[in-house]
N, CA and C atoms as a LAMMPS dump frame, in Angstrom:
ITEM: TIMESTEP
0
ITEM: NUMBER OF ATOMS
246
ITEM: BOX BOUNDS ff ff ff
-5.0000000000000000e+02 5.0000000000000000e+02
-5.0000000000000000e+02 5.0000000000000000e+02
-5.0000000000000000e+02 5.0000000000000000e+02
ITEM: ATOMS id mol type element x y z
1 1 1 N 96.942 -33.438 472.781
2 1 2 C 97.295 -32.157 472.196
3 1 3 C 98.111 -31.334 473.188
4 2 1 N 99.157 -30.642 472.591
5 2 2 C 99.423 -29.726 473.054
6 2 3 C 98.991 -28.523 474.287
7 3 1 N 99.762 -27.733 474.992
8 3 2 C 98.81 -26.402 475.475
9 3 3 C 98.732 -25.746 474.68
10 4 1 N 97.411 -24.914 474.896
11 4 2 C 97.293 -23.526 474.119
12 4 3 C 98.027 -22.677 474.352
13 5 1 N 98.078 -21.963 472.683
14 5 2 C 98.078 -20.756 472.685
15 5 3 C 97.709 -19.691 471.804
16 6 1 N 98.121 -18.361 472.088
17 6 2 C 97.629 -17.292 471.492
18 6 3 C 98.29 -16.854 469.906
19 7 1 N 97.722 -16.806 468.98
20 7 2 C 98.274 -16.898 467.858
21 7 3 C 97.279 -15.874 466.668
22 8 1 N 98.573 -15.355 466.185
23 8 2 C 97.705 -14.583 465.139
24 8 3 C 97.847 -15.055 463.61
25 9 1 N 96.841 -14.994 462.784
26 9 2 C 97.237 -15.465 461.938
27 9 3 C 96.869 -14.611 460.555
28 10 1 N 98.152 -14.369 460.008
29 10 2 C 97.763 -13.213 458.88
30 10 3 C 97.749 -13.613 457.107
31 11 1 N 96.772 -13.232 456.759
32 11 2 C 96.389 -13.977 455.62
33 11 3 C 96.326 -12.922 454.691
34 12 1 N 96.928 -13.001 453.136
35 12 2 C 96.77 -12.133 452.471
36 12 3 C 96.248 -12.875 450.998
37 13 1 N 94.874 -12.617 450.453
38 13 2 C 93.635 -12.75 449.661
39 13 3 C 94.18 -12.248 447.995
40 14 1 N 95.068 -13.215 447.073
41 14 2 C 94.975 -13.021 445.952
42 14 3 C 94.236 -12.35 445.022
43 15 1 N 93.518 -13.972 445.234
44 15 2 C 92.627 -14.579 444.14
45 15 3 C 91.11 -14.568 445.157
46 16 1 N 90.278 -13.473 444.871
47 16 2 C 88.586 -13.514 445.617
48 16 3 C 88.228 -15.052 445.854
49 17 1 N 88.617 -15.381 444.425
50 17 2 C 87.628 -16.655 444.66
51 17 3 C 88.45 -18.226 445.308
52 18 1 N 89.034 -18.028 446.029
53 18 2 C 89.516 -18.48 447.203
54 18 3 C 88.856 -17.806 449.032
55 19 1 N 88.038 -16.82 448.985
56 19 2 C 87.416 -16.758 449.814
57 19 3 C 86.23 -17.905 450.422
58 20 1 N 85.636 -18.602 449.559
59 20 2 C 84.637 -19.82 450.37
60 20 3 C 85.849 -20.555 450.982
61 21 1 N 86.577 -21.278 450.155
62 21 2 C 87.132 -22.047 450.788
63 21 3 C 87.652 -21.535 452.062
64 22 1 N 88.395 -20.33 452.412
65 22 2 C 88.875 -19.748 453.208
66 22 3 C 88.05 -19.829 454.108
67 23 1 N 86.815 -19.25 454.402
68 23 2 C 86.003 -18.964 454.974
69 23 3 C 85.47 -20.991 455.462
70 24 1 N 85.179 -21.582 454.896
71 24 2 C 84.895 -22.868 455.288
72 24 3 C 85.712 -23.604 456.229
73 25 1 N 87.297 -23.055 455.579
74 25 2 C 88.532 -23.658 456.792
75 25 3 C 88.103 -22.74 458.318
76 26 1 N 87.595 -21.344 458.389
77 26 2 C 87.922 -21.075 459.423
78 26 3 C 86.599 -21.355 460.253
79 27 1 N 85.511 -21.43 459.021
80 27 2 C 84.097 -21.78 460.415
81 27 3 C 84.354 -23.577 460.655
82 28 1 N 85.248 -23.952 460.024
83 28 2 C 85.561 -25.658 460.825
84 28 3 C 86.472 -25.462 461.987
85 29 1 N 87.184 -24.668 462.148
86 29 2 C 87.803 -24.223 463.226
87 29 3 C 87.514 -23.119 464.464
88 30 1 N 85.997 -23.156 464.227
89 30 2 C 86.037 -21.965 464.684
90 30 3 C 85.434 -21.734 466.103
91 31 1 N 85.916 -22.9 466.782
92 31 2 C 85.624 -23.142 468.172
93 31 3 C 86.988 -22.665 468.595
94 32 1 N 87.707 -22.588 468.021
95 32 2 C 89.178 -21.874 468.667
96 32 3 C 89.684 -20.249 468.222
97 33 1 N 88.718 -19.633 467.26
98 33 2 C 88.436 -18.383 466.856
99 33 3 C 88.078 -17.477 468.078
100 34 1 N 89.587 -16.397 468.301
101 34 2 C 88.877 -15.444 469.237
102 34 3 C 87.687 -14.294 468.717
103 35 1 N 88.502 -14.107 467.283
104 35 2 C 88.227 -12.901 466.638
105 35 3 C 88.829 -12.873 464.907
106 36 1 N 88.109 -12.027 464.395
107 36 2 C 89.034 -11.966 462.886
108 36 3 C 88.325 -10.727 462.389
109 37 1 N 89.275 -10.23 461.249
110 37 2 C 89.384 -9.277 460.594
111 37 3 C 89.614 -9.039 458.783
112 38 1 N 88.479 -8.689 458.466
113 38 2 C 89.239 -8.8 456.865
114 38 3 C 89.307 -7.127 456.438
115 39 1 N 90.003 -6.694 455.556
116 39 2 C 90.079 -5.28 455.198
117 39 3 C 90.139 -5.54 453.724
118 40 1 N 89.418 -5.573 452.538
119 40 2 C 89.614 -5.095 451.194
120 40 3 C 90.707 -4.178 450.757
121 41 1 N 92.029 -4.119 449.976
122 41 2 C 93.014 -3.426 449.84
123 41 3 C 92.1 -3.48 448.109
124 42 1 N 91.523 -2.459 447.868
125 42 2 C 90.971 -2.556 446.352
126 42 3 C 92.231 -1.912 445.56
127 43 1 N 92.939 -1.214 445.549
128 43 2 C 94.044 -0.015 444.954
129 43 3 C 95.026 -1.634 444.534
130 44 1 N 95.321 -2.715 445.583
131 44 2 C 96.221 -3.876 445.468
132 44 3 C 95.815 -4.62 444.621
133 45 1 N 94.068 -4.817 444.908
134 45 2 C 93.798 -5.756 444.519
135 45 3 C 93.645 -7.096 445.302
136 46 1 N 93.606 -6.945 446.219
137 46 2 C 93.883 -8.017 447.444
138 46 3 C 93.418 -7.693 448.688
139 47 1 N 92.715 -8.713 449.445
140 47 2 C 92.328 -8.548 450.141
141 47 3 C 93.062 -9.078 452.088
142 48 1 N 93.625 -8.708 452.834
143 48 2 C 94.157 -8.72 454.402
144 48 3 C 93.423 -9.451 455.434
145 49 1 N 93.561 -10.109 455.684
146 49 2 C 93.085 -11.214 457.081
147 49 3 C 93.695 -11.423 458.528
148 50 1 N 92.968 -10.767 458.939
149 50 2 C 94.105 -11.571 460.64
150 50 3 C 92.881 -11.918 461.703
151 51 1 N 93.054 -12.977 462.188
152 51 2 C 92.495 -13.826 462.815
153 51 3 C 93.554 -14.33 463.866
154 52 1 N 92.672 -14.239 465.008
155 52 2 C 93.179 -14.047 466.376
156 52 3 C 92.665 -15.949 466.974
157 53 1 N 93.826 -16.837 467.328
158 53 2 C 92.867 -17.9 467.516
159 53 3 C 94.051 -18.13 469.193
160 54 1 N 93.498 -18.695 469.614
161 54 2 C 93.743 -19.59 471.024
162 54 3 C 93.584 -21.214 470.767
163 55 1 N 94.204 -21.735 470.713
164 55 2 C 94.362 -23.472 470.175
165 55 3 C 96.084 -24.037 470.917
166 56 1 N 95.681 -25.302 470.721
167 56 2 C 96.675 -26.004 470.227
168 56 3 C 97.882 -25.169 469.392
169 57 1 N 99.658 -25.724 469.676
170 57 2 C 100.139 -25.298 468.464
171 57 3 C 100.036 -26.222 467.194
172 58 1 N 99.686 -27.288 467.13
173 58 2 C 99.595 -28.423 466.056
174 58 3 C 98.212 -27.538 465.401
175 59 1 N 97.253 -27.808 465.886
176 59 2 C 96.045 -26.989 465.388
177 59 3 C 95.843 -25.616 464.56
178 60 1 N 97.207 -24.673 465.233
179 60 2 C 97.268 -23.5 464.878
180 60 3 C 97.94 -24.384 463.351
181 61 1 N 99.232 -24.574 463.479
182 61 2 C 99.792 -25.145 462.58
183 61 3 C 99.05 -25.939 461.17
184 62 1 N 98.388 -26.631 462.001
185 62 2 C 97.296 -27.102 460.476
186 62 3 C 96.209 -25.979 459.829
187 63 1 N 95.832 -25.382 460.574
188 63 2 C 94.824 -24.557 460.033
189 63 3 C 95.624 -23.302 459.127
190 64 1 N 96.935 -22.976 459.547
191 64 2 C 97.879 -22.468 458.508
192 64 3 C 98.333 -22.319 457.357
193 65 1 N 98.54 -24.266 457.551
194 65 2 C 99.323 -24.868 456.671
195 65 3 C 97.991 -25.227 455.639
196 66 1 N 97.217 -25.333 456.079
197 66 2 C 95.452 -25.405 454.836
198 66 3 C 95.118 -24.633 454.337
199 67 1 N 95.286 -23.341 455.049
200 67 2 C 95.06 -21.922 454.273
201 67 3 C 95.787 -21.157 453.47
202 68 1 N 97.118 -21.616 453.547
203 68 2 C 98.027 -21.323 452.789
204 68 3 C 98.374 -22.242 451.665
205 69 1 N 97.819 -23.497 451.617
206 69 2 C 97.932 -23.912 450.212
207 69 3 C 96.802 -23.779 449.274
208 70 1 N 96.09 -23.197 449.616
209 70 2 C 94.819 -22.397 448.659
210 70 3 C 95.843 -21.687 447.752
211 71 1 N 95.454 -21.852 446.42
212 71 2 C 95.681 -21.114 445.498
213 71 3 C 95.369 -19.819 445.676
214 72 1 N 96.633 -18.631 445.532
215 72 2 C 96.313 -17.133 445.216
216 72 3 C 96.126 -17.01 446.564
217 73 1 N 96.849 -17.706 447.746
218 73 2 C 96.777 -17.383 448.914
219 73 3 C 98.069 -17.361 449.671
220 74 1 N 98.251 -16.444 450.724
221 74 2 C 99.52 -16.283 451.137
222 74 3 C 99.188 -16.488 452.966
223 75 1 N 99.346 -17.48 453.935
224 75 2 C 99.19 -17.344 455.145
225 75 3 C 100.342 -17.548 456.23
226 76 1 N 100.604 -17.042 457.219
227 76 2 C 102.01 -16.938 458.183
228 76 3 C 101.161 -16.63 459.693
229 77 1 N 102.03 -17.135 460.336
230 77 2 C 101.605 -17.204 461.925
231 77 3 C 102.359 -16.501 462.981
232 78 1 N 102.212 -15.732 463.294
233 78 2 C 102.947 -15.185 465.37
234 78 3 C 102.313 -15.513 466.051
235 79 1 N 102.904 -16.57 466.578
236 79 2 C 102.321 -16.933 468.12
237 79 3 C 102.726 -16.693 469.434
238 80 1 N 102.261 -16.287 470.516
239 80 2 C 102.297 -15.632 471.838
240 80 3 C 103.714 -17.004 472.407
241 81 1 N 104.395 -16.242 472.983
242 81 2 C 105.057 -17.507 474.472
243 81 3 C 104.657 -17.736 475.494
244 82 1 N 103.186 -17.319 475.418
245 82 2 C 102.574 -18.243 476.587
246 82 3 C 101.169 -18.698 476.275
């Protein structure tokens, strides 16, 4: 693997009931979890995610690319240059 790095990852919550799954991808990953955040946008209808991870970039990359093909789910990554 790769070196680490610092990566944020921002997730925006359709469809509620895409939360287990969500939540299942990130406690399988979640030895590389610094931190996370959810905020309820009720007025949207949708719910905001950002999750702070330190990994691999392949790792960051898959755990992305899994969360974002959840239905009624929208996920994108900034990652640190170092």
């Amino acid at each position: 693997m790769s070196e680490k790095r610092l990566a944020v990852l921002s997730i925006i919550v359709e469809d509620r009931s895409a939360s287990a799954e969500i939540n299942a991808l990130l406690s399988e990953f979640g030895d590389f979890i610094v931190g996370r955040m959810g905020v309820p946008y009720r007025e949207k209808k949708v719910s905001v995610m950002s999750v702070i991870v330190d990994a691999p970039t392949e790792l960051i990359n898959t755990l992305t690319g899994k969360i974002g093909m959840i239905a009624g789910v929208t996920a994108k990554t900034l990652m640190s240059k170092v």
